[in-house]
C-alpha positions in Angstrom: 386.6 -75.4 72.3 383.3 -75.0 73.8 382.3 -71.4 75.3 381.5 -71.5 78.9 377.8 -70.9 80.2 377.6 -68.4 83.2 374.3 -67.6 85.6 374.9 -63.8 87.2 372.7 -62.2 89.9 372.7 -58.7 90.8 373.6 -58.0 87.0 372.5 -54.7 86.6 374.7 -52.6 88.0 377.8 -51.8 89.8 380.2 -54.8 89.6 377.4 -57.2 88.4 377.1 -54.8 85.4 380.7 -54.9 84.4 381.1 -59.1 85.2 378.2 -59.0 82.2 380.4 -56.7 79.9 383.3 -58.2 81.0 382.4 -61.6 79.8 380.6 -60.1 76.5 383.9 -58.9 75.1 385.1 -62.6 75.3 385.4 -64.7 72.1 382.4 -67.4 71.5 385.1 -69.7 72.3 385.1 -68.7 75.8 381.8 -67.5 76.9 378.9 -68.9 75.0 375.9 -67.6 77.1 375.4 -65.1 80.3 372.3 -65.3 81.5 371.9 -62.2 83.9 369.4 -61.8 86.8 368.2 -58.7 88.6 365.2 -57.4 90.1 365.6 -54.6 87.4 367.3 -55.3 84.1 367.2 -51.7 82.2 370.8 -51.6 81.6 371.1 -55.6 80.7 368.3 -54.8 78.0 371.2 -52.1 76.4 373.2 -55.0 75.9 370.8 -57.0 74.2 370.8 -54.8 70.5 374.8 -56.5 70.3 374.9 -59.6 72.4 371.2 -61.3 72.0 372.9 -64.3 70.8 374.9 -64.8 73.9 372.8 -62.7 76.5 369.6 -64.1 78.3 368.1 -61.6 80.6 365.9 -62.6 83.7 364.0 -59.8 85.6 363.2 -61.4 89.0 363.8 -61.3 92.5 366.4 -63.6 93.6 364.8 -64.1 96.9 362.2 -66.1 95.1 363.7 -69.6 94.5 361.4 -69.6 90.7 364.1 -66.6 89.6 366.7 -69.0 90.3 365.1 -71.3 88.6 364.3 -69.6 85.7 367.8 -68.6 85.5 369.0 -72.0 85.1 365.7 -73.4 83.2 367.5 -70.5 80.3 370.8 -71.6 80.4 369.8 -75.4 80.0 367.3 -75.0 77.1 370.0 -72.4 75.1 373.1 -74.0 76.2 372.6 -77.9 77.5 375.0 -76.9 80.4 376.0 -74.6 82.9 379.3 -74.4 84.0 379.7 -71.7 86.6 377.3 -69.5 88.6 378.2 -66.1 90.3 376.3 -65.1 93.3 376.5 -61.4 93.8 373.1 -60.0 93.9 373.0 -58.6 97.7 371.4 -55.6 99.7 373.0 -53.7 102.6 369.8 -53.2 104.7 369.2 -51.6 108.3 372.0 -50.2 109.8 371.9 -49.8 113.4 372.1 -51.3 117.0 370.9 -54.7 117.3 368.7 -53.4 120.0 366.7 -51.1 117.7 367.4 -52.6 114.1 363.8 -54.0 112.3 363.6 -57.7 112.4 361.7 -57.6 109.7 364.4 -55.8 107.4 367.1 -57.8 109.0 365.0 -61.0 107.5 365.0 -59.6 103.9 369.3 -59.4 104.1 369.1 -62.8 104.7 366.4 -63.5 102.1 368.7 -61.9 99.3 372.4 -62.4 100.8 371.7 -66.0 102.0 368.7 -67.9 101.1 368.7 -67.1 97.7 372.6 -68.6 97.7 371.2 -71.5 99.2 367.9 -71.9 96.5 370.2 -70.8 94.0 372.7 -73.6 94.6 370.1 -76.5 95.0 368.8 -75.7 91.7 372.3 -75.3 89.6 374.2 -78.1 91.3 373.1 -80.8 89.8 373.9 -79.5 85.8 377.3 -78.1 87.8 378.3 -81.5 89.1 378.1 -82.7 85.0 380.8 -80.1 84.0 382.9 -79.8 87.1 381.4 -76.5 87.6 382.2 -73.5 89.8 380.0 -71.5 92.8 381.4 -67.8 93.3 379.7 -65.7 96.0 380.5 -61.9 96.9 381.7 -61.1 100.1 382.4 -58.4 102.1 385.0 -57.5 104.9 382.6 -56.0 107.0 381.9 -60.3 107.5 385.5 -60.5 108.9 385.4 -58.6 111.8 382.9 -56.5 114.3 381.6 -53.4 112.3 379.1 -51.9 114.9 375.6 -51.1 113.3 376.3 -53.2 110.2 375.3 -56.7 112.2 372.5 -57.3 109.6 374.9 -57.0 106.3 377.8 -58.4 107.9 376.4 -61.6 108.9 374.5 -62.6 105.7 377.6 -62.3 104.1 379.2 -64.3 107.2 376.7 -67.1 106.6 377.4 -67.1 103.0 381.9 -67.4 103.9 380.2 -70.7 105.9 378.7 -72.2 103.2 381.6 -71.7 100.9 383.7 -73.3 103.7 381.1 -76.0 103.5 380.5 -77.1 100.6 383.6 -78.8 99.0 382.6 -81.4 102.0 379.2 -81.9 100.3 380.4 -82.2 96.7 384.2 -81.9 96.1 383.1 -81.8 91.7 382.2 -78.6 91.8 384.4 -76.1 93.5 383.6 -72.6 95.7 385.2 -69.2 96.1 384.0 -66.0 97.8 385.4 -62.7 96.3 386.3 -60.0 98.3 385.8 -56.9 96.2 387.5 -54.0 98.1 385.3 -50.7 98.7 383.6 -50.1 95.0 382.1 -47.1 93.9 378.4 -48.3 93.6 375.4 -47.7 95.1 375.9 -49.1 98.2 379.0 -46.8 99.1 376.6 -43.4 98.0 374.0 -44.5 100.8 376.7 -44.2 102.7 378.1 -40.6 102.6 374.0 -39.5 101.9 371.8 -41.4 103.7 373.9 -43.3 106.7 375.4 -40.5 108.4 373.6 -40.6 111.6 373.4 -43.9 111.7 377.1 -45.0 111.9 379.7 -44.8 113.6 381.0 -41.5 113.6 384.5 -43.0 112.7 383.3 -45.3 110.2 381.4 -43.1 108.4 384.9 -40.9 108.3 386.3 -43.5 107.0 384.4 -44.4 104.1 383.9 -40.9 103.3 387.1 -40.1 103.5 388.3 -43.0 100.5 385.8 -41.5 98.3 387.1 -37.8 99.0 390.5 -39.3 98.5 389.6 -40.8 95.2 390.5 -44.6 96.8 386.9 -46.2 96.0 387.1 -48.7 93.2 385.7 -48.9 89.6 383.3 -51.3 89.3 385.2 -52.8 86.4 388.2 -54.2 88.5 387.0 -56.5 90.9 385.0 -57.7 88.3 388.0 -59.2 86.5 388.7 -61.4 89.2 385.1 -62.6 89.1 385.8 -63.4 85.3 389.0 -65.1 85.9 387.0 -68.2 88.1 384.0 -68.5 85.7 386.4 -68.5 82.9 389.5 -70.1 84.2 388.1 -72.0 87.0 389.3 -71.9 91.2 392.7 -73.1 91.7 393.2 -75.5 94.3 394.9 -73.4 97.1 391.8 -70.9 97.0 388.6 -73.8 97.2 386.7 -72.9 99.5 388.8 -70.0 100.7 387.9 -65.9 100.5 390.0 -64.8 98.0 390.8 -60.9 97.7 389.5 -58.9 94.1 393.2 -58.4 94.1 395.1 -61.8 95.2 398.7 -62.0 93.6 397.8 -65.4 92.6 395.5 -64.3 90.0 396.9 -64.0 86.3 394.3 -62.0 84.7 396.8 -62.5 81.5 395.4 -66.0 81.2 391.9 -64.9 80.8 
């Protein structure tokens, strides 16, 4: 059996971070290579000492289509293939009123959380299409339904639900999924509760303050399994092209 061979962005921390050690602590047999993208890769370089055989690190922005090229240039000359990429590299940026927010800011969300999909995609889908690969994409709820002051966030990750919806039309070999990972403890949820105050909501700043108080945020780690479970298993036909919760019932994580 051959090991699969994974392209990760935003692998440096929070749940990228865990998807890398996550797939690590598979057997050869199935995960061969990881090669992990981030703008900084401090943490990835830890994991080199163990995994160098099975680890390829990329420091890059993903906004720049050469990272993503880079990224796939690696897994081609190690591997011969790539079978799945995971696109979860993503920034909250400006929080406010449309009125106010900075256009220029509200341009870099969509350079990260949307263009870079888009580069990203053009340049893997071709080696995809060989192995009947698999596109996974990060989410977010706040791209469900009106979150006041989050407009920027919330609709690069709405544009990126529309070209998961899309693509199975374009290229029905290689199949799509967007994650929804729950409210994690990372990085984004400690802006937040220090630096967002005055800028939300007054009620949904409450809220999210109030799951971390309560101890409700998620580890890192367990949205991350779900992320695993598609690279490694593959997307099921009832979620294609769907936005599948970090903890849908229809996912056996026993079979990973």
């Amino acid at each position: 059996m051959t090991g699969r061979v994974v392209f990760l962005t935003g692998a440096n921390g929070g749940i990228g971070y865990e998807i890398t050690k996550q797939f690590l602590a598979q057997p050869v047999t199935k995960l061969a290579l990881v090669v992990a993208i981030d703008l900084h890769v401090d943490r990835l370089r830890g994991l080199l000492p163990e995994h160098e055989g099975r680890l390829e690190v990329i420091a890059g922005d993903i906004s720049d289509r050469a990272t993503s090229e880079a990224g796939v240039a690696a897994a081609i000359s190690r591997s011969g293939r790539l079978d799945s990429i995971i696109l979860n590299a993503g920034i909250q940026g400006p929080v406010g009123s449309m009125l106010t927010v900075d256009v220029a800011a509200w341009k870099r969300v969509m350079d990260i959380n949307f263009f870079a999909l888009v580069h990203s995609i053009q340049v893997a889908a071709p080696h995809l299409h060989k192995t009947g690969g698999t596109i996974i994409m990060t989410t977010s709820g706040v791209s469900l339904g009106p979150f006041p002051e989050w407009s920027s966030y919330g609709s690069s990750k709405a544009a990126m639900n529309y070209i998961n919806l899309c693509w199975q039309k374009e290229d029905p070999t290689v199949r799509s999924v967007c994650v929804r990972p729950g409210i994690v403890d990372t990085g984004m949820q400690t802006a937040v509760r220090t630096e967002l105050k005055d800028d939300l909501p007054k009620s949904t700043y409450e809220w999210l303050k109030g799951v971390h108080d309560r101890g409700e945020l998620l580890s890192p780690d367990v949205p991350a399994k779900t992320f695993v479970y598609f690279a490694l298993k593959g997307i099921p036909d009832d979620m294609v092209s769907t936005i599948v919760d970090y903890n849908d019932g229809r996912v056996n994580f026993d079979e990973v």
